[in-house]
TORDREN-567990 format. One record per residue (C-alpha): residue in three letters; x, y, z. Coordinates in steps of 0.05 Angstrom, whole numbers, plus 5000, padded with zeros to 4 digits. Layout:
% residues N
r, c1, c2, c3
ala, X, Y, Z $
...
***
This chain:
% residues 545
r, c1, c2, c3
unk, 4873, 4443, 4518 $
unk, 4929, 4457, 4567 $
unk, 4908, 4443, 4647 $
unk, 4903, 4495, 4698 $
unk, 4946, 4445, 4742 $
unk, 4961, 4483, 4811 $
unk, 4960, 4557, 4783 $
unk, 4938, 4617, 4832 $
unk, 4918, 4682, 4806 $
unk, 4989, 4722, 4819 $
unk, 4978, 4777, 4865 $
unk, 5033, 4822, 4836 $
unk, 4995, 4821, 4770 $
unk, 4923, 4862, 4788 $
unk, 4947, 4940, 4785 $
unk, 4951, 4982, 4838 $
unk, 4918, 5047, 4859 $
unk, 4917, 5092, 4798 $
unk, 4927, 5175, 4815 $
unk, 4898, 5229, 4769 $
unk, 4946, 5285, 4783 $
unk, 4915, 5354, 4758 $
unk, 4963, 5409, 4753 $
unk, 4953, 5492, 4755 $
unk, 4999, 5547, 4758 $
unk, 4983, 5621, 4787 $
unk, 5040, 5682, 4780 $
unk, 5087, 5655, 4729 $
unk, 5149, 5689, 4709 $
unk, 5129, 5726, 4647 $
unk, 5185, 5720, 4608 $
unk, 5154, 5751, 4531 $
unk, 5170, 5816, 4512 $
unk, 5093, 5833, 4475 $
unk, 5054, 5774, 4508 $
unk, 5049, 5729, 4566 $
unk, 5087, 5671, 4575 $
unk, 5067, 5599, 4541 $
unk, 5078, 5553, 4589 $
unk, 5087, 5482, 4596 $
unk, 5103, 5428, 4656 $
unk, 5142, 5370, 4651 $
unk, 5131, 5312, 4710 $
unk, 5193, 5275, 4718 $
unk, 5196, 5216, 4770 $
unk, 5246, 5188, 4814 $
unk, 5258, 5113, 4823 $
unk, 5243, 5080, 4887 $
unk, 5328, 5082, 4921 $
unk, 5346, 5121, 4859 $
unk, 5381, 5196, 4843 $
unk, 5359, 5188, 4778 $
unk, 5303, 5234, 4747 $
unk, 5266, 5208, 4688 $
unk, 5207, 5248, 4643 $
unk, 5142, 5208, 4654 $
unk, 5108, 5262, 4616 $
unk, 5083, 5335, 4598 $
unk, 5025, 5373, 4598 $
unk, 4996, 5412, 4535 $
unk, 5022, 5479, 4527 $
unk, 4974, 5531, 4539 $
unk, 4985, 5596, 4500 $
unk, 4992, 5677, 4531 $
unk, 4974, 5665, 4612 $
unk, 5018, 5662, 4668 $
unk, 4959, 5622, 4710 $
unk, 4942, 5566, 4670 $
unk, 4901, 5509, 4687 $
unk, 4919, 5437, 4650 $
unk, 4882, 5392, 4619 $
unk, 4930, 5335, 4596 $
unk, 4931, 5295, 4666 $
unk, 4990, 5255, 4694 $
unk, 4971, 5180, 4719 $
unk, 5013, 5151, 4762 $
unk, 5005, 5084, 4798 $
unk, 5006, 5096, 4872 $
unk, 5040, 5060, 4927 $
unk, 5033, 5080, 5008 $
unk, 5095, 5044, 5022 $
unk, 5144, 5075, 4970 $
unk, 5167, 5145, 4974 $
unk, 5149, 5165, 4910 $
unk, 5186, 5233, 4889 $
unk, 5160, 5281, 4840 $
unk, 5190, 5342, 4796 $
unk, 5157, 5390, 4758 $
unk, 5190, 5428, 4721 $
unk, 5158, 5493, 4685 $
unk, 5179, 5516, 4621 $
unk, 5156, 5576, 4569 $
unk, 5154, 5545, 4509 $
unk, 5181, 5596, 4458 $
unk, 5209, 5557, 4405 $
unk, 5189, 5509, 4358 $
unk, 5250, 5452, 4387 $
unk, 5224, 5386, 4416 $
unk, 5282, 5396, 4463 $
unk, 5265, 5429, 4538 $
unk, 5330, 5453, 4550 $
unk, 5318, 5509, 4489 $
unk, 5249, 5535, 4523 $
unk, 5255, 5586, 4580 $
unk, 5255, 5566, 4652 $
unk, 5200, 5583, 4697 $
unk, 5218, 5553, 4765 $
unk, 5202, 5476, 4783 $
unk, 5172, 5447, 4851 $
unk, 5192, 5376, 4889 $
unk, 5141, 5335, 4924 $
unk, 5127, 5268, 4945 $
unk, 5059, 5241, 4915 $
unk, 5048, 5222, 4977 $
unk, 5042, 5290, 5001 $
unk, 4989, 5307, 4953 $
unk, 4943, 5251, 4966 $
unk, 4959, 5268, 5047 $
unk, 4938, 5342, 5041 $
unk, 4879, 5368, 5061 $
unk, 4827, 5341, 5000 $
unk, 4879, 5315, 4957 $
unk, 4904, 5390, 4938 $
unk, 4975, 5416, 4945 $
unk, 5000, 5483, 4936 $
unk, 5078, 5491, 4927 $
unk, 5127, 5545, 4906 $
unk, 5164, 5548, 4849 $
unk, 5233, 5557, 4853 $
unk, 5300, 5553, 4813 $
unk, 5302, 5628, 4788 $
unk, 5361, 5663, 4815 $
unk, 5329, 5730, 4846 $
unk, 5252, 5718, 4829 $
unk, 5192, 5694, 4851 $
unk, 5171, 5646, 4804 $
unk, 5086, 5633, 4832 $
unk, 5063, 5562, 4849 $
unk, 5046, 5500, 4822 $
unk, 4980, 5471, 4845 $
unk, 4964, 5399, 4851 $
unk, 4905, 5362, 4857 $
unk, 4904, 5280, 4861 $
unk, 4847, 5237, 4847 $
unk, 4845, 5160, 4847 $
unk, 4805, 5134, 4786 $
unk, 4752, 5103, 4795 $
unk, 4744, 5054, 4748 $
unk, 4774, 4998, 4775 $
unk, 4742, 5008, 4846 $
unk, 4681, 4958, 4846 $
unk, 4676, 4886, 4872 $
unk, 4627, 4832, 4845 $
unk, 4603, 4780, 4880 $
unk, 4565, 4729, 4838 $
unk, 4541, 4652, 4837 $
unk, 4546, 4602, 4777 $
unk, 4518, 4531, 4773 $
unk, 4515, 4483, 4712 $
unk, 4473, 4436, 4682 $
unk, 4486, 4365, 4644 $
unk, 4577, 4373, 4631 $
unk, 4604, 4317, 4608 $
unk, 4617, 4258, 4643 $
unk, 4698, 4249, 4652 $
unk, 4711, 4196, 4701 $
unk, 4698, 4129, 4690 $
unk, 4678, 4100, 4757 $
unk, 4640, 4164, 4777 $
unk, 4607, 4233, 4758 $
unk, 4652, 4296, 4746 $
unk, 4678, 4337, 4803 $
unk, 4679, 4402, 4762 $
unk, 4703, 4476, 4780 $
unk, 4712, 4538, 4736 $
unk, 4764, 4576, 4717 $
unk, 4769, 4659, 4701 $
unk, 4808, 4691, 4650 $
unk, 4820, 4765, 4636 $
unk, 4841, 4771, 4568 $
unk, 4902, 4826, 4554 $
unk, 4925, 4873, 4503 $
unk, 4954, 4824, 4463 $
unk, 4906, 4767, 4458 $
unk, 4936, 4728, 4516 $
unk, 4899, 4708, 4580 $
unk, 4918, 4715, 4650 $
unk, 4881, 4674, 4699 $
unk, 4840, 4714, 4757 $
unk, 4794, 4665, 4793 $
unk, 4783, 4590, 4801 $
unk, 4728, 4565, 4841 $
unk, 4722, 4508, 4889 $
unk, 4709, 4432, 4860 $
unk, 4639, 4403, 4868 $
unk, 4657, 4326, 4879 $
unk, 4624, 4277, 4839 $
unk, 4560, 4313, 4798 $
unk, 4542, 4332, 4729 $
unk, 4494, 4389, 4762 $
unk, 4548, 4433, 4810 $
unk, 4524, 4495, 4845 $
unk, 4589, 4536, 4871 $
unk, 4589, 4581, 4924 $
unk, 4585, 4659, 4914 $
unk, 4652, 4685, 4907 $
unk, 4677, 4759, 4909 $
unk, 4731, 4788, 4853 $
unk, 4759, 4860, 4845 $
unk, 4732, 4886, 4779 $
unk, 4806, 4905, 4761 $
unk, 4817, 4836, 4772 $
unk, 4761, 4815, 4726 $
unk, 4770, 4857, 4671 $
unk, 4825, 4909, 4689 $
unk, 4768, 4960, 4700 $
unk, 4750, 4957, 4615 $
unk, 4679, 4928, 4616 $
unk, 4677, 4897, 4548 $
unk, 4744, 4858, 4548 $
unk, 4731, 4785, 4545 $
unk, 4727, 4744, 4603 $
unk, 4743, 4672, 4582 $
unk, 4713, 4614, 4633 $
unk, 4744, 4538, 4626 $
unk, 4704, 4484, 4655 $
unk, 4748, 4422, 4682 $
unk, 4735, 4361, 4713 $
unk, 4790, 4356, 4777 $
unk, 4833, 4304, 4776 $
unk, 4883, 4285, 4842 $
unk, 4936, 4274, 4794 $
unk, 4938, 4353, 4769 $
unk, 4920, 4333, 4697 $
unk, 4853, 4370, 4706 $
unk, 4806, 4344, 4641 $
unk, 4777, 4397, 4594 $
unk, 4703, 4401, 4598 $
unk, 4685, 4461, 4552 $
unk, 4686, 4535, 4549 $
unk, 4656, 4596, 4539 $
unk, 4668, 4677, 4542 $
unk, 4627, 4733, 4560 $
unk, 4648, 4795, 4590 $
unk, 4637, 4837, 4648 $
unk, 4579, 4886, 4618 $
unk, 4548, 4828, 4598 $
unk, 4549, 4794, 4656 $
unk, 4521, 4857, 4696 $
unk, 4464, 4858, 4654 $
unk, 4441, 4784, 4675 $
unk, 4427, 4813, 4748 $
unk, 4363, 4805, 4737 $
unk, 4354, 4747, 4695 $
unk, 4387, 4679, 4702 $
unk, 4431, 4673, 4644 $
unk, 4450, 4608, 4613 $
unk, 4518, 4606, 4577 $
unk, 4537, 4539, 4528 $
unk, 4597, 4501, 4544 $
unk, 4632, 4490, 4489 $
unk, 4691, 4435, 4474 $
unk, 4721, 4458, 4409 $
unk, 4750, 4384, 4396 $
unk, 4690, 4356, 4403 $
unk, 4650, 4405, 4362 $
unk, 4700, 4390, 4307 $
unk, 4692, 4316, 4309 $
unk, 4620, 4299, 4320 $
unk, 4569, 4326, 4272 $
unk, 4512, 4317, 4316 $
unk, 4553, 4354, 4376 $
unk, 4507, 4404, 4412 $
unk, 4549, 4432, 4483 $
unk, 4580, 4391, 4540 $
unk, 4534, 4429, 4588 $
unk, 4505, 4497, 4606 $
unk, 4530, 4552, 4654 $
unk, 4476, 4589, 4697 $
unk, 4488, 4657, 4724 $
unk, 4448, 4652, 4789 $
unk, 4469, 4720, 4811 $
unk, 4509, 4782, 4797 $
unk, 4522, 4846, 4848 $
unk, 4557, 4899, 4852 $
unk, 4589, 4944, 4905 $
unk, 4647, 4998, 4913 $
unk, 4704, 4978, 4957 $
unk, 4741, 5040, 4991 $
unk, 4805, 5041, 4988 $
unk, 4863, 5079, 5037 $
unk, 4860, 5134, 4997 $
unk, 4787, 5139, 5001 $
unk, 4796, 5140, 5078 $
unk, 4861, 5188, 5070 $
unk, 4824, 5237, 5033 $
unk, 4761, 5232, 5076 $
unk, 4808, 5265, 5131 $
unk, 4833, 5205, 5168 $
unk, 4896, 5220, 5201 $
unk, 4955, 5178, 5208 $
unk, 4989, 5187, 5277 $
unk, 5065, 5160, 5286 $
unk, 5098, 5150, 5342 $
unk, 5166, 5112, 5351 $
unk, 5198, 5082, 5408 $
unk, 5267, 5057, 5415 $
unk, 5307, 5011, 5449 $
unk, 5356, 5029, 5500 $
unk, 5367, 4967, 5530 $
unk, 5449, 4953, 5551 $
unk, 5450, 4894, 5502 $
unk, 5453, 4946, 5447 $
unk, 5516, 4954, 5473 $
unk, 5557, 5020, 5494 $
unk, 5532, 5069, 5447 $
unk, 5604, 5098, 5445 $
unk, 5635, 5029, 5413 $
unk, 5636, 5019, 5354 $
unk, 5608, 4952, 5363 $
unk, 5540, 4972, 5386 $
unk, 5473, 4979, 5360 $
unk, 5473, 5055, 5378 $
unk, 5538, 5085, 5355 $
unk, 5536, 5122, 5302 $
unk, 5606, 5150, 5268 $
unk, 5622, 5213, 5235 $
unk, 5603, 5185, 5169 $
unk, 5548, 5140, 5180 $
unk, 5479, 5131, 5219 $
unk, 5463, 5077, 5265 $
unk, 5419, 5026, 5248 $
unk, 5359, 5055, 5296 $
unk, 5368, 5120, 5262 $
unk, 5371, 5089, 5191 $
unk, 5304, 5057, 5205 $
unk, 5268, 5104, 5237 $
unk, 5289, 5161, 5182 $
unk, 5272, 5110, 5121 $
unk, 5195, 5089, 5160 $
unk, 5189, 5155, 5189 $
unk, 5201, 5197, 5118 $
unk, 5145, 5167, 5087 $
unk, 5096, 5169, 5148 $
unk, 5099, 5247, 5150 $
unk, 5075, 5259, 5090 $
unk, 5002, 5238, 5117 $
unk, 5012, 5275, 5184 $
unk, 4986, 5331, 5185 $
unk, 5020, 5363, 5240 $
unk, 5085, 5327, 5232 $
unk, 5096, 5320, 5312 $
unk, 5108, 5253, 5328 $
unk, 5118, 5224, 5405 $
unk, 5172, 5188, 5420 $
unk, 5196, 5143, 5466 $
unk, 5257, 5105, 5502 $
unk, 5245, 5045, 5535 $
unk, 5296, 5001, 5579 $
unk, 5340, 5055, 5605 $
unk, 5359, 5090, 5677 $
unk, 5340, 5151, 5670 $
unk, 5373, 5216, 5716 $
unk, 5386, 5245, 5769 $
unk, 5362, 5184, 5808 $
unk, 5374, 5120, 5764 $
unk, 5295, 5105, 5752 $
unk, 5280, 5043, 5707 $
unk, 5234, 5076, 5648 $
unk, 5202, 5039, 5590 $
unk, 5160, 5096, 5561 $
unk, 5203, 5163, 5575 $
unk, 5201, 5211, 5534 $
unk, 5254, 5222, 5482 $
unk, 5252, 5304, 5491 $
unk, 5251, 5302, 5563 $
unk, 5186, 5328, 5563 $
unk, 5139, 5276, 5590 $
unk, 5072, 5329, 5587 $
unk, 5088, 5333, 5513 $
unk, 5128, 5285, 5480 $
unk, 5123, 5298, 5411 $
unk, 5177, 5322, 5370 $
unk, 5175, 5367, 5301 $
unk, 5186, 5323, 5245 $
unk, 5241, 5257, 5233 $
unk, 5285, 5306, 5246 $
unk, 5267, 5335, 5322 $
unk, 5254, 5250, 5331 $
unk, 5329, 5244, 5320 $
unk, 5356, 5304, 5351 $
unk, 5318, 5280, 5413 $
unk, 5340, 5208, 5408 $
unk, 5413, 5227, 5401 $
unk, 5409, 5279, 5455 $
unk, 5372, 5218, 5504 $
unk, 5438, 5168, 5475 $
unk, 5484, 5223, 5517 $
unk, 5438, 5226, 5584 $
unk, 5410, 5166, 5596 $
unk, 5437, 5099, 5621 $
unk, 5424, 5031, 5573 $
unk, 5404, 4977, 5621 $
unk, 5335, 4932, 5621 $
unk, 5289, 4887, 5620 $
unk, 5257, 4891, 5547 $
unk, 5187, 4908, 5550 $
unk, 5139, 4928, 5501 $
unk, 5078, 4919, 5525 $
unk, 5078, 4996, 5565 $
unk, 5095, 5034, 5502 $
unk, 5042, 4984, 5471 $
unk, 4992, 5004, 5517 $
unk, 5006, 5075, 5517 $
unk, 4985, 5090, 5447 $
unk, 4934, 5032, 5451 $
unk, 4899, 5088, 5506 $
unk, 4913, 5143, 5454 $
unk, 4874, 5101, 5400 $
unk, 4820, 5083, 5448 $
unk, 4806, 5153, 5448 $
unk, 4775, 5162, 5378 $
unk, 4749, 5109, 5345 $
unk, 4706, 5140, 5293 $
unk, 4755, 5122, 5235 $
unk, 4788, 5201, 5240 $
unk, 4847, 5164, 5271 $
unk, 4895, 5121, 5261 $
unk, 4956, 5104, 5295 $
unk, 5027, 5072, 5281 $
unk, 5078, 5054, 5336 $
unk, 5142, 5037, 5306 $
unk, 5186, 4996, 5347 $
unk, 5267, 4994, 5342 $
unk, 5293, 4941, 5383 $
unk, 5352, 4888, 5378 $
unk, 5296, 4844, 5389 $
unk, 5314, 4808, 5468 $
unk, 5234, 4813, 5496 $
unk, 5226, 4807, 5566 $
unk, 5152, 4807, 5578 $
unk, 5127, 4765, 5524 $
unk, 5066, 4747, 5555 $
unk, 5047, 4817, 5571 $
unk, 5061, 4847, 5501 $
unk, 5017, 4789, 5468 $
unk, 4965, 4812, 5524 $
unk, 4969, 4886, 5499 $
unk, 4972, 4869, 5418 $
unk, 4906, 4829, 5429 $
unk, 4876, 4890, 5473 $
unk, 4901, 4931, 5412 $
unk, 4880, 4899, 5355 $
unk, 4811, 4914, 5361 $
unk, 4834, 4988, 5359 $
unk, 4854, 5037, 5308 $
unk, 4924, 5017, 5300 $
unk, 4988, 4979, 5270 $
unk, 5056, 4962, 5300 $
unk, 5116, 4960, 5261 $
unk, 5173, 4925, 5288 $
unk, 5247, 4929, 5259 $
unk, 5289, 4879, 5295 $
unk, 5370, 4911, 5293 $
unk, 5433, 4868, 5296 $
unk, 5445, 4792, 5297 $
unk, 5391, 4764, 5342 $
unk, 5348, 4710, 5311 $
unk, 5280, 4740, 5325 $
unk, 5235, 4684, 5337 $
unk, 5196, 4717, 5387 $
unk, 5197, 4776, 5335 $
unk, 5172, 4734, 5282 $
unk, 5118, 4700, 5338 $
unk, 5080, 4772, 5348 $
unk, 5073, 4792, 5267 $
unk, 5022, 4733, 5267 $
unk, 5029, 4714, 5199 $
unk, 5031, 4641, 5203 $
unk, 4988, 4649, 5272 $
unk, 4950, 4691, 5298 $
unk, 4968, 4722, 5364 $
unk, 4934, 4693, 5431 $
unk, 4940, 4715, 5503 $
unk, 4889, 4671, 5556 $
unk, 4847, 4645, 5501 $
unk, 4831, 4716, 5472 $
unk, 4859, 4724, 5392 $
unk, 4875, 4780, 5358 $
unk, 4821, 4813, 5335 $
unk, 4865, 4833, 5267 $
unk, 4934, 4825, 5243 $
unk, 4961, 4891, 5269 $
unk, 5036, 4869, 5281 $
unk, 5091, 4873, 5216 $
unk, 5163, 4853, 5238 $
unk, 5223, 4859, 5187 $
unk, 5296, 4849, 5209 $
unk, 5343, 4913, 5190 $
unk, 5396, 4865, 5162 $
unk, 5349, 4840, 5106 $
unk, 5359, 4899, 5079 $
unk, 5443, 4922, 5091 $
unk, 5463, 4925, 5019 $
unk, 5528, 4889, 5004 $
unk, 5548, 4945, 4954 $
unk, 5545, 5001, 5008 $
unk, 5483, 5040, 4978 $
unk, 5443, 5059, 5035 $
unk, 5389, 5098, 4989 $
unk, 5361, 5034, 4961 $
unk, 5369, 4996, 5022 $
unk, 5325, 5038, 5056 $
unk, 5269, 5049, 5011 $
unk, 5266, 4975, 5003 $
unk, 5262, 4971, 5083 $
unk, 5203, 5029, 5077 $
unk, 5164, 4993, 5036 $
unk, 5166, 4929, 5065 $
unk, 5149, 4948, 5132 $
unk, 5096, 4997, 5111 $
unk, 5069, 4954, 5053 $
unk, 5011, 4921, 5105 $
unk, 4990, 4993, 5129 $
unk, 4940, 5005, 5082 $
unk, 4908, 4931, 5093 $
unk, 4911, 4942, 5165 $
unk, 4870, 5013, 5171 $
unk, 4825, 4973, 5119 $
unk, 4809, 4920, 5161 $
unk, 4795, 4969, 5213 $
unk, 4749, 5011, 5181 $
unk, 4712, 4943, 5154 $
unk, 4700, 4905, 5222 $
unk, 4669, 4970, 5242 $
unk, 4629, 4984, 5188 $
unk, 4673, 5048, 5182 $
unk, 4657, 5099, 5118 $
unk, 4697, 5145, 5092 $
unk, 4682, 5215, 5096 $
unk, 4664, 5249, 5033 $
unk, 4726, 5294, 5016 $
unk, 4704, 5375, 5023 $
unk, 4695, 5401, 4954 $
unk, 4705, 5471, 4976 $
***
């Protein structure tokens, strides 16, 4: 029996968020000469940094009505931090040809599944267009994450009389879970702490995803090794046995007792009974939200960016600064904030996003500013989409003067107060910091991320051009958590990446940037989770209406 040795369960291998996309049409082209139009719609998907369209899959075709509502539903494993673009194409099916391209073509709609899931109840309306001359109707979308893989268990085991494995002393035995898969393999899912030195180990209650468990189908078998721990690695086989997830929800209200069984042995000794017993002590059950439970419930994500203008950017009309961008090419400040920024919209509802400078002179008079305004507009600073954020940032490159310190902490602060506003769980916001990364108040930003972390909020920082970053890589708080005078962070709010992790050698800037997106926005969702948690935070039930 092969040894569990130093094996983890591997995060990359529980799925994701699953999306039930539901698709309408209303006012289709009617394109039969004695009937209505038979149509059908065909979901292609774009890879993550790719131009490439590829089917994922159609619906049924739905004979004589130009507002048909679909029953075949498209699936699609979900990701906040990947821009995730959809096309549907509509089609009147009106020959018998497997082939599209011979059926008649009704118009066809782009959106990011992120839009969906970030409109108002997790319904999208969009034209359809792609008809020379004609209005083609709409497409109507509705997304809904399954549930079936949504619950947590939290449950205790203890066992009775395993076999003794070490010669100078008792066991010290733990468990191990299995999921079995499709094709008769196992993939390991939980291990449990060792109990030194007893025959008779209780564990400690432990909490597992169900997905994790089972992948969300109740009667797969769950397989559960039973090892005595060695220091070498060469964990010894104790026994086994298998159950399954219904099975174990139905001992909630009994104790269970489960044989350990040690195939070898059982083979070789006639008189061979078990080599122990495994007691279910207890078994519960409870949902665990998710971001897009909290999405859908109305919570808004607010963005706001702010960008260094600092003079060791360097002239932004040299070529050898951080801020000049040439006829053919975007700087790196504007590469990152389009790549962060293009995602982020999709789940603000307004798409008006503040944004501010910090570190530069500003005119007539040659004030030091570290929160102005990137439209010159300091009652209102937001600007309409990425877009107006880059027109305005461009526009501010030409007026202002780069010169210093580096401070974060006032920007910091200023959408800390913003987020101190509503608390409720309606709110969340993201500050996304561009900076080359030379911090002058240290001491006062760590002072403002612990302030902030106990609010509704998450700071992205992308560090631009050669620096090393340690102070960078000191406020994400990964390895520590971030103190100021004794006080800790509340949360892990902060997310640094450096933009040169992600300049692709082979010039394509598409991928490089979606890989940058979803690295720096792959904690978002765990953040606002955390949030909601520590407060004991619900989400709202979605409107039906």
């Amino acid at each position: 029996m092969a040894s569990p040795g130093a094996l983890e369960p591997a995060a990359g291998s529980v799925p994701g968020t699953k999306v039930e996309l539901t698709v309408s049409c209303r006012n289709l082209l009617d394109m039969d000469t004695f009937s209505k139009s038979d149509p059908v719609v065909v979901l292609f998907v774009q890879g993550s940094g790719s131009s490439e369209w590829k089917e994922f899959g159609r619906t049924e075709v739905i004979d004589n009505t130009l507002n048909p509502d679909f029953v075949r539903k498209f699936v699609l494993d979900y990701y906040f931090e990947e821009k995730q673009n959809l096309r549907f194409d509509v089609y009147n099916v009106d020959s018998k040809s497997c082939s599209i391209l011979k059926q008649d073509f009704l118009g066809q709609a782009f959106v990011a599944l992120g839009e969906v899931i970030g409109s108002q109840r997790g319904r999208l309306e969009r034209a359809l267009t792609g008809v020379p001359g004609k209005r083609c109707g709409t497409i109507l979308l509705l997304a809904e994450e399954l549930s079936n893989c949504r619950d947590i268990v939290t449950m205790q085991l203890c066992a009775n009389k395993l076999d003794k494995k070490d010669f100078f002393g008792k066991s010290d035995p733990f468990l191990v879970f299995y999921r079995s898969n499709e094709d008769g393999t196992f993939t390991i899912c939980h291990k449990t702490e060792v109990v030194k030195n007893t025959l008779n180990p209780v564990w400690q209650p432990f909490t597992i995803p169900v997905r994790a468990l089972c992948n969300g189908d109740y009667d797969r078998t769950v397989k559960i090794d039973v090892y005595d721990w060695d220091r070498d690695g060469s964990h010894d086989f104790i026994g086994e046995f298998a159950t399954s997830y219904r099975e174990l929800s139905r001992a909630q209200s009994q104790f269970t007792v489960y044989e350990v069984l040690n195939p070898r042995k059982k083979c070789k000794k006639k008189k061979y009974v078990n080599s122990g017993t495994v007691t279910l002590l207890s078994f519960s059950v409870e949902s665990e939200f998710t971001f897009v439970d909290y999405i859908r419930g109305g919570t808004q994500l607010n963005f706001t960016v702010a960008i260094d203008f600092t003079a060791s950017n360097g002239m932004p009309s040299q070529p050898t600064s951080l801020h000049y961008a040439s006829p053919y090419q975007l700087s790196a400040y504007a590469l990152a904030l389009k790549a962060v920024g293009e995602i982020i919209q999709d789940y603000d509802s307004d798409k008006l996003f503040p944004a501010y400078g910090f570190g530069a002179k500003l005119p007539p008079d040659g004030k030091i500013s570290h929160q102005f305004p990137l439209n010159n507009n300091a009652d209102n600073p937001s600007c309409a989409g990425i877009e107006g954020v880059l027109e305005s940032y461009l526009q501010s490159l030409r007026t202002v003067q780069l010169y210093g310190p580096t401070n974060f902490a006032p920007v910091i602060n200023q959408v800390a107060g913003a987020a101190a506003q509503v608390t409720d769980g309606s709110q969340y916001h993201v500050l996304l910091i561009i900076t080359d990364g030379v911090i002058s108040d240290m001491l006062q930003t760590k002072e403002a991320i612990v302030t902030a972390s106990a609010l509704p909020m998450s700071i992205i920082i992308v560090g631009v051009g050669p620096a090393e970053f340690e102070a960078m890589e000191e406020l994400d708080g990964d390895e520590v958590r971030v103190s100021s005078r004794g006080r800790y962070a509340e949360r892990d709010i902060v997310q640094f990446v450096p933009f040169r992790d992600y300049v692709d050698d082979s010039g394509n800037q598409v991928l490089s940037m979606a890989r940058l997106a979803k690295d720096v926005l792959a904690e978002i969702p765990e953040q606002l989770l955390s949030y909601m948690k520590t407060r004991d935070i619900k989400p709202r039930r979605a409107d039906p209406q």
